[in-house]
C-alpha positions in Angstrom: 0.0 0.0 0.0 1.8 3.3 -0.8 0.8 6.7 0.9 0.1 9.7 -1.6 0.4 13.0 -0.4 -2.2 16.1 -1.3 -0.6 19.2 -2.5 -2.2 22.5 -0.3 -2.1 25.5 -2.4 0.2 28.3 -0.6 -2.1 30.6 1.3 -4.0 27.9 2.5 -4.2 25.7 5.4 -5.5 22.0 5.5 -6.5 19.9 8.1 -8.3 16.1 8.6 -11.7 16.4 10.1 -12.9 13.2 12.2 -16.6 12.7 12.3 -18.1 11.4 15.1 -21.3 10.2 16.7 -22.5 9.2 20.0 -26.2 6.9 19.9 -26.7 6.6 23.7 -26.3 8.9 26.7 -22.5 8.2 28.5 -22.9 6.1 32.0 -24.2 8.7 34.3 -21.4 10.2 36.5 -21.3 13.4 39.0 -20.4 16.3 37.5 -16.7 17.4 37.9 -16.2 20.6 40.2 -15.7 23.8 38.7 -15.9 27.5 39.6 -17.5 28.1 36.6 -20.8 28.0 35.7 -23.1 28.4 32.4 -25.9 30.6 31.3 -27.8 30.2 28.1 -28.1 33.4 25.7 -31.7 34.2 25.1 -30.2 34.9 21.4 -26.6 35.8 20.3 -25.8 39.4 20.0 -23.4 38.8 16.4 -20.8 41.4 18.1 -20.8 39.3 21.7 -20.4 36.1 20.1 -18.0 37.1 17.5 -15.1 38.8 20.7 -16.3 35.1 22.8 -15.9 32.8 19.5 -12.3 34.7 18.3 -10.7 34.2 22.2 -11.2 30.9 22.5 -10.6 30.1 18.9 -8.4 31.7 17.1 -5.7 29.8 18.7 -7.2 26.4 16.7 -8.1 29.0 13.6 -11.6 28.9 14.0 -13.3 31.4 11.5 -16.2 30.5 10.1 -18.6 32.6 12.5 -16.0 35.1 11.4 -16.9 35.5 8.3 -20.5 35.9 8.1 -22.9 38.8 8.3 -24.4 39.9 11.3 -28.0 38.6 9.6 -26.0 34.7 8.7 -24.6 34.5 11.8 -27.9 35.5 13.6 -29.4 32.2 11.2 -26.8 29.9 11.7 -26.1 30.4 15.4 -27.8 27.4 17.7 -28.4 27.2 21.2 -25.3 29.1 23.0 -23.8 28.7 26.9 -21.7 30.8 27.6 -19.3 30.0 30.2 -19.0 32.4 33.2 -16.1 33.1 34.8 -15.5 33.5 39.0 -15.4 36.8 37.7 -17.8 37.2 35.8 -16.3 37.6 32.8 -17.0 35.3 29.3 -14.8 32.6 29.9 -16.0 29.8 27.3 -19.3 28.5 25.4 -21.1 25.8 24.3 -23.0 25.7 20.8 -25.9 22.7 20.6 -27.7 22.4 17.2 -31.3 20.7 17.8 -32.9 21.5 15.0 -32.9 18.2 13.5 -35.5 15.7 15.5 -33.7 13.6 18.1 -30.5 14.4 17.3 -28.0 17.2 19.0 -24.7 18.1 16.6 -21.9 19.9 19.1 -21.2 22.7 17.5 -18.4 24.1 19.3 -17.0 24.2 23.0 -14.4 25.5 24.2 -12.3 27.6 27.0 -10.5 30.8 26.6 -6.8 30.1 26.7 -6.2 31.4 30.1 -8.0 28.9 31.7 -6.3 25.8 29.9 -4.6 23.2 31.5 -6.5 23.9 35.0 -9.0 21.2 34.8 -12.1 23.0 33.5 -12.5 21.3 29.9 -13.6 18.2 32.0 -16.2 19.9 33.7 -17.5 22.1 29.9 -17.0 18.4 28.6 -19.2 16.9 31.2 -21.7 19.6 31.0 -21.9 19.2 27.1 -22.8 16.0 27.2 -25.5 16.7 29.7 -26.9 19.0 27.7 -26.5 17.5 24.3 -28.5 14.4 26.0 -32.1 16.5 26.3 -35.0 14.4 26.3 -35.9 13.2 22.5 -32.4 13.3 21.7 -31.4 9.6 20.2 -28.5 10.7 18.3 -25.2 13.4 19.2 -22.8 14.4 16.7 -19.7 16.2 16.6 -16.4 17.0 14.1 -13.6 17.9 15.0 -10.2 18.5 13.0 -6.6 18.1 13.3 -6.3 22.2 13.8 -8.1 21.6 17.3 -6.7 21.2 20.4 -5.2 18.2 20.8 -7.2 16.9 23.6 -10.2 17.0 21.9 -10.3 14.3 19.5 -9.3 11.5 22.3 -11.8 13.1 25.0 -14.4 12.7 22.3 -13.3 8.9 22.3 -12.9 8.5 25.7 -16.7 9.6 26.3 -18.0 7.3 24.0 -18.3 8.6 20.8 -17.6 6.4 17.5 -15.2 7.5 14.0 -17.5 7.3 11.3 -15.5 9.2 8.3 -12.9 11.4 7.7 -12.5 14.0 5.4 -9.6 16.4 4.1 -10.3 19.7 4.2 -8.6 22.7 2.9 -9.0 26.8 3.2 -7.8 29.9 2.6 -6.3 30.6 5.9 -8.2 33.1 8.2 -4.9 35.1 9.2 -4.2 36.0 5.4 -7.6 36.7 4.5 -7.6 39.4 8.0 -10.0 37.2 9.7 -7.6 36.4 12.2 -4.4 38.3 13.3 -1.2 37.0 11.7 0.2 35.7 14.9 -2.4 33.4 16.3 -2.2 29.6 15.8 1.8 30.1 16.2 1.8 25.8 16.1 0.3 26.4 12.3 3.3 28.0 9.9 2.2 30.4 7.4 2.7 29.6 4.0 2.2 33.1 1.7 1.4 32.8 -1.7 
């Protein structure tokens, strides 16, 4: 079997998005502490969600939300938790799509850098699920992609979801087209036309 490799035109970035599915709720388990707590938005102000989405994505290049109008975003945007802070501050979110009977697609989730590595992605990961699991849900989804954090992909696993495709996908890359500052995602080289 020989490997073939996929040529990524220069100005863009590529990554291998993992799709996954979960069909029954994870063994029930207490909730891991946190200081942090969430409250759902009554509906996404575009300019709110837009600051919340670009700190605790942009390290991972997450732009899609970036790119749309106030009106598509205000459309496409599900059901949003934001993640408060012990200050009260926007600390994180959770987007759940339930728009599609008896099935929940994750979105996104997610922390704001400064509050990585502290123990808190179990407890947004934990409270995901919980959510995602509504009554009349049957089905939960998610993708993720090898731009992600690195963590994400085996907690997924380790929760019980299951690999059902894979997909290479590639993009004009957020920082060139201004999306993004230049000197986000430092772990992702920029390759200039």
């Amino acid at each position: 079997m020989s490997a073939s490799l996929t040529a990524v035109p220069a100005g863009h970035v590529a990554a291998v998005v993992t799709y996954l599915e979960m069909d029954r709720p994870p063994p029930a388990a207490p909730l891991p502490a946190s200081p942090l707590r969430l409250e759902r938005w009554a509906g996404a102000d575009p300019e709110r969600y837009r600051a919340l989405f670009r700190r605790v994505g942009s390290r991972w290049l997450w732009f899609s939300r970036l790119a749309m109008s106030d009106a598509e975003l205000s459309a496409r945007v599900a059901e949003v938790h934001v993640v408060i802070g012990p200050d009260g501050a926007d600390a994180g979110f959770i987007e759940l799509d339930f728009r599609e009977p008896g099935l929940c697609t994750i979105r996104f989730l997610g922390l704001v850098p400064e509050l990585a590595g502290m123990g808190h992605g179990k407890w947004l990961f934990a409270e995901t699920l919980r959510l995602a699991w509504a009554p009349g849900v049957g089905k939960v989804r998610v993708h993720t992609c090898s731009l992600d954090h690195p963590a994400a992909l085996p907690a997924y696993l380790r929760a019980g979801f299951v690999a059902k495709r894979r997909a290479f996908e590639s993009f004009p890359d957020p920082r060139l087209a201004g999306l993004l500052p230049r000197d986000v995602a430092p772990q992702i080289p920029l390759v200039e036309a």
